[in-house]
mmCIF file of the N, C-alpha and C atoms, coordinates in Angstrom:
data_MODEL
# 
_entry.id   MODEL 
# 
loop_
_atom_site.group_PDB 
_atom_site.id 
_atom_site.type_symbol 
_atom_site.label_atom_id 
_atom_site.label_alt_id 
_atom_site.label_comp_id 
_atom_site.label_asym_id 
_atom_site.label_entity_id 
_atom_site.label_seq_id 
_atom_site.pdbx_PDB_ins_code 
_atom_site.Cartn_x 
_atom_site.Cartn_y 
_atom_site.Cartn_z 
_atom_site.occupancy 
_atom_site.B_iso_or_equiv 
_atom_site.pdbx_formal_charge 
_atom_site.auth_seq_id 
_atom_site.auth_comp_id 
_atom_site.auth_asym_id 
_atom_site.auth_atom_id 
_atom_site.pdbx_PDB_model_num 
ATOM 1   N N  . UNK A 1 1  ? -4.062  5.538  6.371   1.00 0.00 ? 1  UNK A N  1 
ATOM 2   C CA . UNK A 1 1  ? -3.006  4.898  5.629   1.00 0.00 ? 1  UNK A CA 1 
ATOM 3   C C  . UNK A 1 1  ? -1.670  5.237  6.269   1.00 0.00 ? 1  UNK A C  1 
ATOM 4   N N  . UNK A 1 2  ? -1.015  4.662  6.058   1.00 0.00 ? 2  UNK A N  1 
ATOM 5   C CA . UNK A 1 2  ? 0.364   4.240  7.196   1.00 0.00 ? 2  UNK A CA 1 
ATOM 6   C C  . UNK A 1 2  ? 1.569   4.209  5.944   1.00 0.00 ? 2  UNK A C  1 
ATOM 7   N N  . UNK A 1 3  ? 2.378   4.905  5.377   1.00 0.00 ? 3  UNK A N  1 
ATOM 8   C CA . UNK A 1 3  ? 3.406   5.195  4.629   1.00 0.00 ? 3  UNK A CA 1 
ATOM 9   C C  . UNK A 1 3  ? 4.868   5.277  5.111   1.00 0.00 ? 3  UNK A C  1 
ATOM 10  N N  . UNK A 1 4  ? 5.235   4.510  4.427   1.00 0.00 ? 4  UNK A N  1 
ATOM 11  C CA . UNK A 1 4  ? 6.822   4.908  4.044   1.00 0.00 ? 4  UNK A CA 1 
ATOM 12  C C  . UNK A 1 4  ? 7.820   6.103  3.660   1.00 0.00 ? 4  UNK A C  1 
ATOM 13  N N  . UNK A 1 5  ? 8.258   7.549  4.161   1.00 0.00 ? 5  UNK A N  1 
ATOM 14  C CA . UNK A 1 5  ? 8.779   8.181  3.188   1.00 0.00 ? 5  UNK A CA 1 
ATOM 15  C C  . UNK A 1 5  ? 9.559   7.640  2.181   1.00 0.00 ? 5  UNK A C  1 
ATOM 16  N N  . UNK A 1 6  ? 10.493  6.826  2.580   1.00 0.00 ? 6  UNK A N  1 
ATOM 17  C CA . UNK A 1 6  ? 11.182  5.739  1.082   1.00 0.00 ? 6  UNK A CA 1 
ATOM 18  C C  . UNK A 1 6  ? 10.501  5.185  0.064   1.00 0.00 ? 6  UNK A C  1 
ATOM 19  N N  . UNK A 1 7  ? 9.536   4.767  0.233   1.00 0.00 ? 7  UNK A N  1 
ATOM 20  C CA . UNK A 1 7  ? 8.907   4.464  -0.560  1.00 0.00 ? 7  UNK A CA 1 
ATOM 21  C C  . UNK A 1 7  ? 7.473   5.715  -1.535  1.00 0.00 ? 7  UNK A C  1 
ATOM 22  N N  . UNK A 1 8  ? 8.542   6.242  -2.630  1.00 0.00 ? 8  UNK A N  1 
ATOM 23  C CA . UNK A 1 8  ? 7.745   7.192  -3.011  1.00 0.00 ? 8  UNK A CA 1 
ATOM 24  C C  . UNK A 1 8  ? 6.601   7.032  -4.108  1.00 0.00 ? 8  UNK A C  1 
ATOM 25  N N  . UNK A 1 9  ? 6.762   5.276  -4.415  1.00 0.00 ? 9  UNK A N  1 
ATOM 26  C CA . UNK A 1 9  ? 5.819   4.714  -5.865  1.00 0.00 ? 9  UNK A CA 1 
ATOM 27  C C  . UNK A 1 9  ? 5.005   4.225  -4.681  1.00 0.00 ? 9  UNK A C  1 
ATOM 28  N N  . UNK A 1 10 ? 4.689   4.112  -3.941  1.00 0.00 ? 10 UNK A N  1 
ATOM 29  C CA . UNK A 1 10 ? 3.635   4.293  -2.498  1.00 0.00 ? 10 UNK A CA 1 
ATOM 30  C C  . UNK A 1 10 ? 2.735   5.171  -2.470  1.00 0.00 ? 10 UNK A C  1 
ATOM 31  N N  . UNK A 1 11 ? 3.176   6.128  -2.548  1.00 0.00 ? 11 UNK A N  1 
ATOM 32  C CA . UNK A 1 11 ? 2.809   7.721  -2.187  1.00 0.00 ? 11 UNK A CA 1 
ATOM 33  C C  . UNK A 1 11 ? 1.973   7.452  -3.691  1.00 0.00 ? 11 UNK A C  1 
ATOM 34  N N  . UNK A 1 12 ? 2.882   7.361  -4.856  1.00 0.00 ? 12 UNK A N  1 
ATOM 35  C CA . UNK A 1 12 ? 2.524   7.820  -5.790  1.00 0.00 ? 12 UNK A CA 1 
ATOM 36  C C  . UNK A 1 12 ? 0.628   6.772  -6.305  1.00 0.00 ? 12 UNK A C  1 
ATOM 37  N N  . UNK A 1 13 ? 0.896   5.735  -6.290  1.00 0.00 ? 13 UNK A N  1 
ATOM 38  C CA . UNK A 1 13 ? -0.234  4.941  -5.999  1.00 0.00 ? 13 UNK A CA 1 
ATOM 39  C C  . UNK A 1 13 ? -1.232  5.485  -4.897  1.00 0.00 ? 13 UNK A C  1 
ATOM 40  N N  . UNK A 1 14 ? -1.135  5.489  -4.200  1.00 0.00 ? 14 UNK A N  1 
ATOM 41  C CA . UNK A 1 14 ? -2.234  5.933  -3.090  1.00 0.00 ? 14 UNK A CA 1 
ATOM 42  C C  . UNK A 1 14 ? -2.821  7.723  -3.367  1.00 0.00 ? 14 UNK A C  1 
ATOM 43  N N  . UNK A 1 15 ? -1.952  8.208  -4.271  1.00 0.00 ? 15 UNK A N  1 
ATOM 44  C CA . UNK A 1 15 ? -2.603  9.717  -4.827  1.00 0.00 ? 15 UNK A CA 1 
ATOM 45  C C  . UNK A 1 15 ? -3.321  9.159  -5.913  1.00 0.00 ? 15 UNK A C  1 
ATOM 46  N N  . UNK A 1 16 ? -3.139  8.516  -7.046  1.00 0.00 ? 16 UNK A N  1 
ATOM 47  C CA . UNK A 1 16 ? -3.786  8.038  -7.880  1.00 0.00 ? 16 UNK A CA 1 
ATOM 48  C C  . UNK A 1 16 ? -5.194  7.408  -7.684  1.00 0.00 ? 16 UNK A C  1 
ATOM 49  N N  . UNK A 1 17 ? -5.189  6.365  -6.427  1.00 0.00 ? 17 UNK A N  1 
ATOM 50  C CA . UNK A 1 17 ? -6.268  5.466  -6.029  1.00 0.00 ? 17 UNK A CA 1 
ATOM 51  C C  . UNK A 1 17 ? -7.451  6.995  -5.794  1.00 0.00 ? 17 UNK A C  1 
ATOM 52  N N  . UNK A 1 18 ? -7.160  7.717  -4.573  1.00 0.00 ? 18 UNK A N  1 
ATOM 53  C CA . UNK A 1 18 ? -7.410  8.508  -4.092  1.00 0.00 ? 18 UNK A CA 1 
ATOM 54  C C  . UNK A 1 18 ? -8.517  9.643  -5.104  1.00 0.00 ? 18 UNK A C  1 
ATOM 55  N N  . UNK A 1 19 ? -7.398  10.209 -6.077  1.00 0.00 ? 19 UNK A N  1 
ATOM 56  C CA . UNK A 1 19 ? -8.129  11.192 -6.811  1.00 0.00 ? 19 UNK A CA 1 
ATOM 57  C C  . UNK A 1 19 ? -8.646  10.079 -8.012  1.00 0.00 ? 19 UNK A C  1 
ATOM 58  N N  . UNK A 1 20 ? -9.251  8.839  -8.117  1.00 0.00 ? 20 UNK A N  1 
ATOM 59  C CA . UNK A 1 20 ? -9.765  8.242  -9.174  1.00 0.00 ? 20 UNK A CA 1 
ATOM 60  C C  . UNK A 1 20 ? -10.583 7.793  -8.163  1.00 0.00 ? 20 UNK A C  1 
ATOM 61  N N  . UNK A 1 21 ? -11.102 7.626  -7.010  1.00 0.00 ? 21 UNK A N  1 
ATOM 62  C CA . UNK A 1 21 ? -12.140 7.542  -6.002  1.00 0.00 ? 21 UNK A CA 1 
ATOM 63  C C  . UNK A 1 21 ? -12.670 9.028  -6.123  1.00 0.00 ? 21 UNK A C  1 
ATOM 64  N N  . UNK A 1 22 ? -12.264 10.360 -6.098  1.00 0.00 ? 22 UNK A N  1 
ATOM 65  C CA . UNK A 1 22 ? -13.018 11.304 -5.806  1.00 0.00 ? 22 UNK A CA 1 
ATOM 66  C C  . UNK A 1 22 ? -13.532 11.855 -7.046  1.00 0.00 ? 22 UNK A C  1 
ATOM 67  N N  . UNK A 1 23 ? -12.690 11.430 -7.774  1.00 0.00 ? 23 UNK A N  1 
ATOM 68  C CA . UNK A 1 23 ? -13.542 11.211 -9.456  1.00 0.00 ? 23 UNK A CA 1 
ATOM 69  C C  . UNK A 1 23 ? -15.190 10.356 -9.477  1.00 0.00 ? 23 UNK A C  1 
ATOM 70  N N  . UNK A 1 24 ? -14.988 9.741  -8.987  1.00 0.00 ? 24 UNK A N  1 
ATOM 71  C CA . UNK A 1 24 ? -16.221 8.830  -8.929  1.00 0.00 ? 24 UNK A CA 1 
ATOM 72  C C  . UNK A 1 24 ? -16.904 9.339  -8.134  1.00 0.00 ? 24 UNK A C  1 
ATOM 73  N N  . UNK A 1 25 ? -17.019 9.081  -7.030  1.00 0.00 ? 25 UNK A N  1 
ATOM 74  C CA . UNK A 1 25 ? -17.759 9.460  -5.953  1.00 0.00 ? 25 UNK A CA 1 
ATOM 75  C C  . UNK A 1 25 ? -17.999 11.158 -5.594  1.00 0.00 ? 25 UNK A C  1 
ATOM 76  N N  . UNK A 1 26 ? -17.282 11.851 -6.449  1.00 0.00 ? 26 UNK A N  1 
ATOM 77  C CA . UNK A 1 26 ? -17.635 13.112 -6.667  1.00 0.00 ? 26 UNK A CA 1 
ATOM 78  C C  . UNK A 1 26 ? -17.738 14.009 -4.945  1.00 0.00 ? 26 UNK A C  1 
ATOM 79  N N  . UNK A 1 27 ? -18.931 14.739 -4.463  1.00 0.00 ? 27 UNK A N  1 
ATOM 80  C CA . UNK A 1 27 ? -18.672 15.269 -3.280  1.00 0.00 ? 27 UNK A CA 1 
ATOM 81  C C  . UNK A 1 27 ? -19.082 14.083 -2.142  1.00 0.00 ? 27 UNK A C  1 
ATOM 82  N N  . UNK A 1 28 ? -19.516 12.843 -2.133  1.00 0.00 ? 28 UNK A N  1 
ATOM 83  C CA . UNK A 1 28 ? -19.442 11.810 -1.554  1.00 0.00 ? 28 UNK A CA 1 
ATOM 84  C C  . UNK A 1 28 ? -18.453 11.710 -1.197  1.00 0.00 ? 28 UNK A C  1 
ATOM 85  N N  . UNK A 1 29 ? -17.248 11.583 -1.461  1.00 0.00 ? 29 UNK A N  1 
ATOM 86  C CA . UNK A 1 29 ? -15.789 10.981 -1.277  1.00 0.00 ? 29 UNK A CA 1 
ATOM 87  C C  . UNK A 1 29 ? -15.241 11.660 0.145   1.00 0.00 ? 29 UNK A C  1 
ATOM 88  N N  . UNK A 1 30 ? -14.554 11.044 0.628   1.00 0.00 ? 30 UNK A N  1 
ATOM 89  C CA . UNK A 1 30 ? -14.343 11.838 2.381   1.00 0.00 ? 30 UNK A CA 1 
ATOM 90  C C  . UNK A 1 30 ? -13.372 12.599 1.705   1.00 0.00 ? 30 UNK A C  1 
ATOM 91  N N  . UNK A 1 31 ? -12.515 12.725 0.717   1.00 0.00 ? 31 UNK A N  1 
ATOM 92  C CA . UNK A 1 31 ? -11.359 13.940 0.300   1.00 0.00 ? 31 UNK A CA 1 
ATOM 93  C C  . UNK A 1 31 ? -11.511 14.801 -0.279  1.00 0.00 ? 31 UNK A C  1 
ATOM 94  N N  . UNK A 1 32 ? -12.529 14.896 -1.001  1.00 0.00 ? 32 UNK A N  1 
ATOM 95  C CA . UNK A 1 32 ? -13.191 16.012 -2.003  1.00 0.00 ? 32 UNK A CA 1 
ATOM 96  C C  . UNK A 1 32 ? -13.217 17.332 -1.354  1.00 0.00 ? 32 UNK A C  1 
ATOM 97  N N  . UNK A 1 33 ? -13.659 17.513 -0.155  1.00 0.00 ? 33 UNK A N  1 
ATOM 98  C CA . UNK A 1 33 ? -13.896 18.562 0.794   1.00 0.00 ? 33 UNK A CA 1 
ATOM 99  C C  . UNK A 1 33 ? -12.789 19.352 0.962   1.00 0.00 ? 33 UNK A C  1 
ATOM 100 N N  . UNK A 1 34 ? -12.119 18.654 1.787   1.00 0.00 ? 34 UNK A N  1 
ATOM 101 C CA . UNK A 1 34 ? -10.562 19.292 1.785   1.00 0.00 ? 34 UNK A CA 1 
ATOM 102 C C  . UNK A 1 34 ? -9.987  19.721 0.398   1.00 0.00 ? 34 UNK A C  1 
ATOM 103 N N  . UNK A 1 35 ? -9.673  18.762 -0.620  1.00 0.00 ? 35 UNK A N  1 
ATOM 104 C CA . UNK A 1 35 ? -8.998  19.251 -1.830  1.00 0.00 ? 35 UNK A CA 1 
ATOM 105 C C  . UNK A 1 35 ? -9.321  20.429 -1.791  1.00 0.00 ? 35 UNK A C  1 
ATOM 106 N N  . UNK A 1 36 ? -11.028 20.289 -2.393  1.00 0.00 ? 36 UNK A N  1 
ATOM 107 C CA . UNK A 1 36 ? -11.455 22.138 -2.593  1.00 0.00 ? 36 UNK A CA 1 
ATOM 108 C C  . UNK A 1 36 ? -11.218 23.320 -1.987  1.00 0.00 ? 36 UNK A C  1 
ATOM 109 N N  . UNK A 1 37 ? -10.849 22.744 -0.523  1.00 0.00 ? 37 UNK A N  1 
ATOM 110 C CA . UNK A 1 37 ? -10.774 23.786 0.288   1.00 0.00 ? 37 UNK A CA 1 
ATOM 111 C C  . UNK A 1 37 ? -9.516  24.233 0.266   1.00 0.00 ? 37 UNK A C  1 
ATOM 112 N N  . UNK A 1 38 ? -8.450  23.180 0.003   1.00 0.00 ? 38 UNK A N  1 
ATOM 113 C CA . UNK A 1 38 ? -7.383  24.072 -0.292  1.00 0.00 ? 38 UNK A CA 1 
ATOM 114 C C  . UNK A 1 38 ? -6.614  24.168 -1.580  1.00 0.00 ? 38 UNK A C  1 
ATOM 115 N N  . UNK A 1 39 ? -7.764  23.912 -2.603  1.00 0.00 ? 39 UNK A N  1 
ATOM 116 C CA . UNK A 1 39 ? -7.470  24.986 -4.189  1.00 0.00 ? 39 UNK A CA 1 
ATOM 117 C C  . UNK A 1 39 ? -7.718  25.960 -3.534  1.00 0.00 ? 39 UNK A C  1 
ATOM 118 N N  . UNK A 1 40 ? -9.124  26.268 -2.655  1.00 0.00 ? 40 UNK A N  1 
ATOM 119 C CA . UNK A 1 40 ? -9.598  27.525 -2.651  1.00 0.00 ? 40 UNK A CA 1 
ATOM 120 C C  . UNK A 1 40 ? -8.865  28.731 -2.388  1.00 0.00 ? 40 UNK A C  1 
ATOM 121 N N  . UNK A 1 41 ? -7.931  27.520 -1.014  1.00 0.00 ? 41 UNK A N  1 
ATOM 122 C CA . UNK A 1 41 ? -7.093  28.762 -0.266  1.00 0.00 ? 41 UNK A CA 1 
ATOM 123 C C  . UNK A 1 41 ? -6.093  29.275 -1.225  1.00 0.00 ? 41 UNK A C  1 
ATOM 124 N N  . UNK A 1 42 ? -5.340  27.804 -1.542  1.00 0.00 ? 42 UNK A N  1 
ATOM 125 C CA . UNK A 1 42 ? -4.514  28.020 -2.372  1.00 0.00 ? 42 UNK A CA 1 
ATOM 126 C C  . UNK A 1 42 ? -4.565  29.513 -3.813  1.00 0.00 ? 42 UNK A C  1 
ATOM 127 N N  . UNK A 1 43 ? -5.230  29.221 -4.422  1.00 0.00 ? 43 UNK A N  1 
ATOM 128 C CA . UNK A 1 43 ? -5.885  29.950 -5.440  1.00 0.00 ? 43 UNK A CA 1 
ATOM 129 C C  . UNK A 1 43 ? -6.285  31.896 -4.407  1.00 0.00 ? 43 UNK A C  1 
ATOM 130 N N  . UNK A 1 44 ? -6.891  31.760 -3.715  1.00 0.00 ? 44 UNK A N  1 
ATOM 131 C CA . UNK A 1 44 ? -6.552  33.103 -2.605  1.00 0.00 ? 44 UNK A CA 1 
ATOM 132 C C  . UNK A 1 44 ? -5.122  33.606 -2.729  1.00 0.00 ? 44 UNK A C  1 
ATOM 133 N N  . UNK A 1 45 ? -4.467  32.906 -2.124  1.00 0.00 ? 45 UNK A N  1 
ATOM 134 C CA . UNK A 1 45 ? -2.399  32.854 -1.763  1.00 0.00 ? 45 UNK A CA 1 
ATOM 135 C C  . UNK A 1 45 ? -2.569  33.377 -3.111  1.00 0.00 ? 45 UNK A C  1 
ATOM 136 N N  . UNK A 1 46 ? -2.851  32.658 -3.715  1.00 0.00 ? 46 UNK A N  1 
ATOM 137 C CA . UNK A 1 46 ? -1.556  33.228 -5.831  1.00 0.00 ? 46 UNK A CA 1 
ATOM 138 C C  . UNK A 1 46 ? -1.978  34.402 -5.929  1.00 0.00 ? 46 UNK A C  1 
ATOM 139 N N  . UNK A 1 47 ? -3.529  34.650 -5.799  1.00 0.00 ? 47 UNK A N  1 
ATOM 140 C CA . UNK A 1 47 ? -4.104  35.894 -6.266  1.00 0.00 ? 47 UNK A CA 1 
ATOM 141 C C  . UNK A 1 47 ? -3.600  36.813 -5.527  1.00 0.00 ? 47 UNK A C  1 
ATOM 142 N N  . UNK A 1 48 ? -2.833  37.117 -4.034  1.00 0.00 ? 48 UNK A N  1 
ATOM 143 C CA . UNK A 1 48 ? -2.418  37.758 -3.463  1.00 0.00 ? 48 UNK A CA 1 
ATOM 144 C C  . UNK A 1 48 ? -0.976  38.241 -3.765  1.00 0.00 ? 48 UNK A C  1 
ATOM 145 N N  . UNK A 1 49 ? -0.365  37.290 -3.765  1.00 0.00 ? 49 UNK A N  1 
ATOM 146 C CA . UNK A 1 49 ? 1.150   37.002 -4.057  1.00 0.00 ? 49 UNK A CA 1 
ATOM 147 C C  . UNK A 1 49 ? 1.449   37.568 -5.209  1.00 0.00 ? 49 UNK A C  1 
ATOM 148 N N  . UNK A 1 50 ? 2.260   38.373 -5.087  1.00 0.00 ? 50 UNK A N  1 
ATOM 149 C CA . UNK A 1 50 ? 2.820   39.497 -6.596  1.00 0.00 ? 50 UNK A CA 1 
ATOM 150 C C  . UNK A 1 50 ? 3.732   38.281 -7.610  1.00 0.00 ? 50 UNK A C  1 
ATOM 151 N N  . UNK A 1 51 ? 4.603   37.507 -7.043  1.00 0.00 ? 51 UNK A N  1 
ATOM 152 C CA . UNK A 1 51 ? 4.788   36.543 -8.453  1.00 0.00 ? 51 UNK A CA 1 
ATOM 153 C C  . UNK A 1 51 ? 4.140   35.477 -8.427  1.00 0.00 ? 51 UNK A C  1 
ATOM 154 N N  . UNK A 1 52 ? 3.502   34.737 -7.684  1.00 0.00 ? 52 UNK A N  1 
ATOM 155 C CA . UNK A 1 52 ? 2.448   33.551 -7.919  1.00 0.00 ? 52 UNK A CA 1 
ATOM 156 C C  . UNK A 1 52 ? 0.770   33.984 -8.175  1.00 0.00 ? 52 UNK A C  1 
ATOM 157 N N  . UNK A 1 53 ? 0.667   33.225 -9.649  1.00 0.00 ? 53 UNK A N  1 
ATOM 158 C CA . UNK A 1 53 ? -0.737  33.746 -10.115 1.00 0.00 ? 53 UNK A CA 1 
ATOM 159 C C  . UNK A 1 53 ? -1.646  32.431 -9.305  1.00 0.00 ? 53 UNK A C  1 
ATOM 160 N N  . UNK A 1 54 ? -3.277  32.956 -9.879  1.00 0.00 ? 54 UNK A N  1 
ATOM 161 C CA . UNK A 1 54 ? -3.923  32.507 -8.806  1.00 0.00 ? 54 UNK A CA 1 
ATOM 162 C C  . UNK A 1 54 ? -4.101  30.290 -8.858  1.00 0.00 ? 54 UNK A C  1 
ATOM 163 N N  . UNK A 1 55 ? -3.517  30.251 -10.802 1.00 0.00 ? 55 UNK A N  1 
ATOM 164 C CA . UNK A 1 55 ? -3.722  28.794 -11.330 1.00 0.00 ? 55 UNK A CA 1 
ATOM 165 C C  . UNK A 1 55 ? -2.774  28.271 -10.621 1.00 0.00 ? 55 UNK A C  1 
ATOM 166 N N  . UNK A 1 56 ? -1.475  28.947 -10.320 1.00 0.00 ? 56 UNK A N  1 
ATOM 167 C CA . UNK A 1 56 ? -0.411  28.025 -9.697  1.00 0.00 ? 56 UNK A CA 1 
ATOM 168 C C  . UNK A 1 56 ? -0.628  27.677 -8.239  1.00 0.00 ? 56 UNK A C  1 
ATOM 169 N N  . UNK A 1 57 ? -1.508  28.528 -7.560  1.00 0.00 ? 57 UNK A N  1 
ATOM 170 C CA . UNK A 1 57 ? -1.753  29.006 -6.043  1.00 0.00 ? 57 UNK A CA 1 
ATOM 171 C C  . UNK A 1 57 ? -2.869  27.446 -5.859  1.00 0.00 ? 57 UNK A C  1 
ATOM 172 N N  . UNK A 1 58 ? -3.529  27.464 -6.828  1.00 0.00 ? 58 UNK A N  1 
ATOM 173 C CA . UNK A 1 58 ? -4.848  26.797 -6.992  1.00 0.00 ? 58 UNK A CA 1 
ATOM 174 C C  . UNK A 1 58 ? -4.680  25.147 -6.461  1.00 0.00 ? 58 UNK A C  1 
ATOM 175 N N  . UNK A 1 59 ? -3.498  25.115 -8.037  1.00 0.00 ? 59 UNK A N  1 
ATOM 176 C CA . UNK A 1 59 ? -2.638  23.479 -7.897  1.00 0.00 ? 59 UNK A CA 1 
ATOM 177 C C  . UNK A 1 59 ? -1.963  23.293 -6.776  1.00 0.00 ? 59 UNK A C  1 
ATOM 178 N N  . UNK A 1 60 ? -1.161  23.952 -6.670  1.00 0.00 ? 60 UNK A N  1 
ATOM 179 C CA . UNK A 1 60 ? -0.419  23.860 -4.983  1.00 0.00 ? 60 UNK A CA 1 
ATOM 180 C C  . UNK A 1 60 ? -1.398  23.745 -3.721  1.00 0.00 ? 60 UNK A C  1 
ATOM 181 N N  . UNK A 1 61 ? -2.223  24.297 -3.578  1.00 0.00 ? 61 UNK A N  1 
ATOM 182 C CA . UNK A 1 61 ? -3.734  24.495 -2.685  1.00 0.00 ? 61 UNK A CA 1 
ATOM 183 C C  . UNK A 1 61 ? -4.197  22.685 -3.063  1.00 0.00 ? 61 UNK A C  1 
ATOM 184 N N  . UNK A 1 62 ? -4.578  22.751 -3.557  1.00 0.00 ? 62 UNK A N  1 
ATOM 185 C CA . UNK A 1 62 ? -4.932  21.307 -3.967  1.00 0.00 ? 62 UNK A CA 1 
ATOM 186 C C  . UNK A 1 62 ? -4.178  20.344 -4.126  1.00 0.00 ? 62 UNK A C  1 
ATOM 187 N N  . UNK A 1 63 ? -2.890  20.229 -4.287  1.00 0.00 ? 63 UNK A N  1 
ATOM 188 C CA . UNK A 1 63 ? -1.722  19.437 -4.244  1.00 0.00 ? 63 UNK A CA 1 
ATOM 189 C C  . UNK A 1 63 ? -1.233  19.029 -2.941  1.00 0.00 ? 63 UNK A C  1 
ATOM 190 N N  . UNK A 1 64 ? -1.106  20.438 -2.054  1.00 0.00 ? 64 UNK A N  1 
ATOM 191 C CA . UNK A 1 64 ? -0.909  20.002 -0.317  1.00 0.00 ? 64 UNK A CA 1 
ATOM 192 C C  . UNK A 1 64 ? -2.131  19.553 0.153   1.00 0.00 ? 64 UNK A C  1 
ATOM 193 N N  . UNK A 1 65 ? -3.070  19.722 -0.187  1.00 0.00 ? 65 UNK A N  1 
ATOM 194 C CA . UNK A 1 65 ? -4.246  19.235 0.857   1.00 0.00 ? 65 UNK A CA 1 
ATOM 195 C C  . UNK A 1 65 ? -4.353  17.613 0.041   1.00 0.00 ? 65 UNK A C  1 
ATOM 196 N N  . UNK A 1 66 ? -4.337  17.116 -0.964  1.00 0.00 ? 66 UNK A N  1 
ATOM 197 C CA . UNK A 1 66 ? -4.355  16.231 -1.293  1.00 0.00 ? 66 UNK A CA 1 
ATOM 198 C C  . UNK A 1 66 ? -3.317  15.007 -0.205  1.00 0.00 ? 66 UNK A C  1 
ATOM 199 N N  . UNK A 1 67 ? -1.850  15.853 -0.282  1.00 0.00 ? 67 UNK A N  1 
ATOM 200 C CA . UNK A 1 67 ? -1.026  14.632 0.218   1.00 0.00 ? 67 UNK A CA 1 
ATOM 201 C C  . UNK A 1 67 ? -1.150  14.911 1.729   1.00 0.00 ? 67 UNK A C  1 
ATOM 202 N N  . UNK A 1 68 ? -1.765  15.818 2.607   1.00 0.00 ? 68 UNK A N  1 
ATOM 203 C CA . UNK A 1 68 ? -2.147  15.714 3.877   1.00 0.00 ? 68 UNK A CA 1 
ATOM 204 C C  . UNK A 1 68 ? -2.960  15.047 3.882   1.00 0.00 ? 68 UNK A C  1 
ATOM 205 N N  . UNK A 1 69 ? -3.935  14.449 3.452   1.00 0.00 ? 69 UNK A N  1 
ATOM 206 C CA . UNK A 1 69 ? -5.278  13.646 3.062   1.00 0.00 ? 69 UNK A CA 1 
ATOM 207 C C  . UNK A 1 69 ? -4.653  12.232 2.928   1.00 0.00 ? 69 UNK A C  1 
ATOM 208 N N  . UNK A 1 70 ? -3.950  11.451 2.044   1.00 0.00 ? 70 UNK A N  1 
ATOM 209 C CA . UNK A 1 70 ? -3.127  9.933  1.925   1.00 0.00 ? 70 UNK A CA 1 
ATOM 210 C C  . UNK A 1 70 ? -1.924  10.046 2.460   1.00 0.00 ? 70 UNK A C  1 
ATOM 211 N N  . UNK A 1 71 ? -1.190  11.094 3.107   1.00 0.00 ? 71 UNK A N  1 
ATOM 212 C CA . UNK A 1 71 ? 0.052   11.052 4.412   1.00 0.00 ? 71 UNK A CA 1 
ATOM 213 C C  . UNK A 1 71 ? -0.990  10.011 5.435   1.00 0.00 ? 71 UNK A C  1 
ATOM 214 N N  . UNK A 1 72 ? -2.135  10.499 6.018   1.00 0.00 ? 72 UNK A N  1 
ATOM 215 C CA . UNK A 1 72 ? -2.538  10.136 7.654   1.00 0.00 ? 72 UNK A CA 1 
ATOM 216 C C  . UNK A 1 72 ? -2.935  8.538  7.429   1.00 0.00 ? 72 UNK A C  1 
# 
């Protein structure tokens, strides 16, 4: 997928499509993999990190790997 930074109701659609495909298609989905992998990390980072706990580490982990996933 080929994006606009200006256009951020772009972005915002293509995260939606995205995680309502990996909803469905569950570990089938080509993004599922990654997400998990970086709650996982993510969720690691918080648990390490003296003011970030491990739920915030988790979402962020899964939040960047998500939009590296519908950026490409």
């Amino acid at each position: 997928m080929n994006h606009d930074p200006q256009r951020p109701q772009d972005l915002i659609e293509d995260a939606k499509a995205e995680i309502i495909g990996m909803g469905k298609e569950g570990l089938n989905h080509p993004s599922t993999a990654p997400v998990l992998t970086g709650a996982a990390i993510g969720a690691l980072a918080g648990a390490l990190l003296p003011v970030v706990s491990w739920p915030v580490g988790l979402i962020a982990g899964a939040g960047f790997a998500l939009y590296q996933r519908i950026r490409k």
